[in-house]
N, C-alpha and C positions, 0 to 999 in steps of 0.2 A: 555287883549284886549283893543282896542280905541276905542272912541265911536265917529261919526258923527249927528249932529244935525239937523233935519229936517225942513228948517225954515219956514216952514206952519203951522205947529203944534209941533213944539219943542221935538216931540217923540226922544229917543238918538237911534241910531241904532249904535251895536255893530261891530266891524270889525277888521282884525288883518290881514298880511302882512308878507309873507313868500318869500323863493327863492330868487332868483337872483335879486338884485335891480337894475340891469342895463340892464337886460332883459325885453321883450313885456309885459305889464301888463295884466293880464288875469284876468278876475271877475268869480268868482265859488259863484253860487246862489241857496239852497237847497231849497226843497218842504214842503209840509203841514206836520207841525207837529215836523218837525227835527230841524235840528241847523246843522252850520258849520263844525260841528264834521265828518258827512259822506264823504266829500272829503277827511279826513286823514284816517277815516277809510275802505273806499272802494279802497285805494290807488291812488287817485286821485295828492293830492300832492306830494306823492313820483314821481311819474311819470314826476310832471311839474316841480319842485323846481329847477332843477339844469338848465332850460334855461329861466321859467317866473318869472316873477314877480303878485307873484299869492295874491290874493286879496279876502278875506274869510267875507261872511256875515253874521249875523243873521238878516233875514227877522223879521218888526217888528210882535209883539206876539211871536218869540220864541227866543229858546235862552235866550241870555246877553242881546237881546234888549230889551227895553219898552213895555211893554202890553199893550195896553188901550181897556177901556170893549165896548166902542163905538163902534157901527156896522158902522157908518161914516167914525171913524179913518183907516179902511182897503179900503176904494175905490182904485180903480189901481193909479190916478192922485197922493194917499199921498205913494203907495208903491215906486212909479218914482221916486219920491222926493226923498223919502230914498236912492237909490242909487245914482241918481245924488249925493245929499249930501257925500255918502262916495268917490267919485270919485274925488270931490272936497276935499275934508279934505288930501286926498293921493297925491293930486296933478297929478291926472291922465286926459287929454283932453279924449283920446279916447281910448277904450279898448277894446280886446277882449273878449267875453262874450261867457258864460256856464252855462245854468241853465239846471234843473229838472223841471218838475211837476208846481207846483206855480211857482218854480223858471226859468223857462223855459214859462209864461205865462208873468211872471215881466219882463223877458229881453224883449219879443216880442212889451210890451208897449214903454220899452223904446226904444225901438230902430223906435217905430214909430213918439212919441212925440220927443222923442231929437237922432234925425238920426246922428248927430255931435259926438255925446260921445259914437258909435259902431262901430267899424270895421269890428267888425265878428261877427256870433252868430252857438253855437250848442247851439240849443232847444230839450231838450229831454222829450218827454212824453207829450207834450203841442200842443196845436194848440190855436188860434186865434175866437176859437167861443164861443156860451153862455155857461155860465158855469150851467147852472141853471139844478138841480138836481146831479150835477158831483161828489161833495165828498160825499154825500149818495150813491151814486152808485158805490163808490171807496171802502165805509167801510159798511153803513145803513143805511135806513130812520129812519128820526128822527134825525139824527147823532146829531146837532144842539145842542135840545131838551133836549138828554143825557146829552153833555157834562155841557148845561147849572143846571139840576136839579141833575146829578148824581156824578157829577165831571170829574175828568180824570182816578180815580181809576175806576168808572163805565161803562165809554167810552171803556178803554180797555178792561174789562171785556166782554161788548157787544159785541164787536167786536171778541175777543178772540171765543165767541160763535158762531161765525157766517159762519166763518172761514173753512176750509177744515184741516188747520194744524195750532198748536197755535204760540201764537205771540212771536216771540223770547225775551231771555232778553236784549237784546240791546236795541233793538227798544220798548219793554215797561220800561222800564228804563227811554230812551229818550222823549217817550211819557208823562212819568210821570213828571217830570221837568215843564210841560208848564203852565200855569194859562190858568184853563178850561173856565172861564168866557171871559175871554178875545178870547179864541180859538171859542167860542161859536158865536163871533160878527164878526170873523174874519170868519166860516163857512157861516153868514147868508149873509157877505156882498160880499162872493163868489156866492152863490146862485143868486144872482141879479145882478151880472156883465154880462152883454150883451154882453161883447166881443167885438173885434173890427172890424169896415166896411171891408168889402172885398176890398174897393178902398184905405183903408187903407195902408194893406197888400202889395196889387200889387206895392205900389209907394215906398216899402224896396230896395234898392237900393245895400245894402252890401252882401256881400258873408253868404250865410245862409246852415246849415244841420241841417237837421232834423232827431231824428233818435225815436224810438219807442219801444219795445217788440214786437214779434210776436202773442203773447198772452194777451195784453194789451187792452183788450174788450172797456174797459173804454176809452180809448183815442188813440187808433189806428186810428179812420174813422176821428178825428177831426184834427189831425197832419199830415196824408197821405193827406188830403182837405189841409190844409193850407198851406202846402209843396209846394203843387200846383200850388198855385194862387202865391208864390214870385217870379219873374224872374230868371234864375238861378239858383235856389233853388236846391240843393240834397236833397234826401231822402234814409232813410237806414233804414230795421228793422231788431231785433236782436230777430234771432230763438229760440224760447223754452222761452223768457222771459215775463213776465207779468208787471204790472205797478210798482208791489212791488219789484221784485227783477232785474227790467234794469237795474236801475242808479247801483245798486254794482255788473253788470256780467264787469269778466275780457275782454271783449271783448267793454264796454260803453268807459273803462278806456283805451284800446288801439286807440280806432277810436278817442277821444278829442286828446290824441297825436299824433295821424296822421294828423287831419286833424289841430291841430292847427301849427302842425309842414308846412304843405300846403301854407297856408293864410301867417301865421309870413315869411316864405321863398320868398314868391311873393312879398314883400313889402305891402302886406294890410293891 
C-alpha cells in the first residue's frame, strides 16, 4: 500500500489503487472497525476493476493507517482531511464516492466541506445526525470503556456475548488487528460528533443514494431522515439486512454498480 499524509496532523493514511487507470475514479470507504480488506472480500472490487478506477482506504485508526490514541485526532474536520489528502496524493479533482457506516458518515462530510472533490455519493448505513450513543448501540454500552481497560481481545469477547449468533472468524480476526487504545478515542470522539446542520445537508448539490438494511434498527430512521432532506436524493432499503450484514448482501454489490454505472454514463 501508499500512504497519504494529512497535513494537519501528519497522520499517514494508507491507500492502494486498483482497476482501470483510465477509467471514473471511485473512492470505497469502510466502517468502524474494518479495513479496506471488505470491498475485495464482499466482491466489491471485482465488480468495479474492469471499468473504475477504484481507490481503497484505510480510515485513520485501522488498518495500514496511523492510530493515534487522541480523542482530538478522530474529529470529522481531521477524517476530511485524510481523504482529501489521498485524493490529492492520486491525483484525483473529483470522485465518485462509496462509503459504509463511518465510511458513508466520512463521505457525507466531505462532500459538504469540499463539494468540489464529489460527484457522486452512495452512502450506505449512514445518515447526517448525532452520533451520540450510536456504536454502543451498534455493539454495547460501555463499548468505549472495554475496548479502553480490556483490549480488543475483550471487546470481542463482549460483544461475542451479547450477540444472537457469534462473531465470525473473519470479522474477529479483522477486529483483532486494530489498536484498542486508539479505537477507544476514536469511539468516544464518535460519541460527541453532533452531526451536521440540516442546512448543511439540503445545500448537497450532487447526485446522492442512499441505501440501508431493512433491519438496520440502528441506522435506518437516521439515513431514510437524511435521504430526505438532500435534493434529489434516492433512497433504497435492502430487505432482511441488518447494519452488520448490508454492506456484504450480494444485492449492496449490485446496486453500487448500477448506480455507479447511472451517474459515470450521464457524465456526472
Amino acid at each position: 500500500m501508499d500512504f497519504a499524509i494529512n497535513p494537519v496532523d501528519g497522520v499517514r493514511i494508507a491507500y492502494t489503487v486498483t482497476g482501470a487507470s483510465d477509467g471514473p475514479p471511485v473512492l470505497l470507504v469502510h466502517g468502524s472497525l474494518l479495513s479496506h480488506q471488505i470491498w475485495r472480500t464482499f466482491g466489491y472490487v471485482r465488480a468495479l476493476r474492469e471499468t473504475y478506477r477504484v481507490i481503497l482506504v484505510d480510515q485513520r485508526g485501522h488498518g495500514r493507517s496511523d492510530a493515534p490514541r487522541s480523542e482530538d485526532a478522530y474529529g470529522m474536520d481531521r477524517v476530511t482531511a485524510d481523504l482529501v489528502a489521498v485524493l490529492d496524493a492520486v491525483d484525483v479533482r473529483t470522485v465518485h464516492y462509496v462509503g459504509y457506516s463511518f465510511g458513508g458518515r466520512s463521505g457525507l462530510h466531505l462532500a459538504v466541506a469540499h463539494p468540489g472533490r464529489v460527484a457522486s455519493a452512495l452512502i450506505g448505513g449512514a445518515g447526517a445526525g448525532s452520533q451520540r450513543g450510536a456504536l454502543d448501540s451498534l455493539f454495547f454500552d460501555g463499548s468505549a470503556d472495554v475496548l479502553a481497560e480490556r483490549g480488543m481481545a475483550g471487546f470481542v469477547d463482549e460483544w461475542a456475548a451479547r450477540r444472537r449468533f457469534p462473531v465470525d472468524s473473519g470479522t474477529r480476526a479483522a477486529f483483532l488487528r486494530n489498536d484498542s487504545d486508539a479505537l477507544a478515542a476514536y469511539f468516544r470522539a464518535s460519541d460527541a460528533d453532533p452531526g451536521l446542520p440540516d442546512d448543511a445537508v439540503r445545500a448537497l448539490s450532487v447526485p446522492m443514494l442512499f441505501s440501508v438494511g431493512s433491519r438496520d434498527v440502528q441506522r435506518i430512521a437516521d439515513t431514510r431522515r437524511t435521504a430526505a432532506l438532500v435534493p434529489g436524493a434516492e433512497y433504497v432499503e435492502l430487505p432482511g439486512y441488518d447494519h452488520a450484514t448490508a454492506v456484504a448482501a450480494p444485492e449492496a454489490v449490485d446496486l453500487t454498480r448500477d448506480w455507479l454505472g447511472r451517474v459515470t454514463s450521464a457524465g456526472m
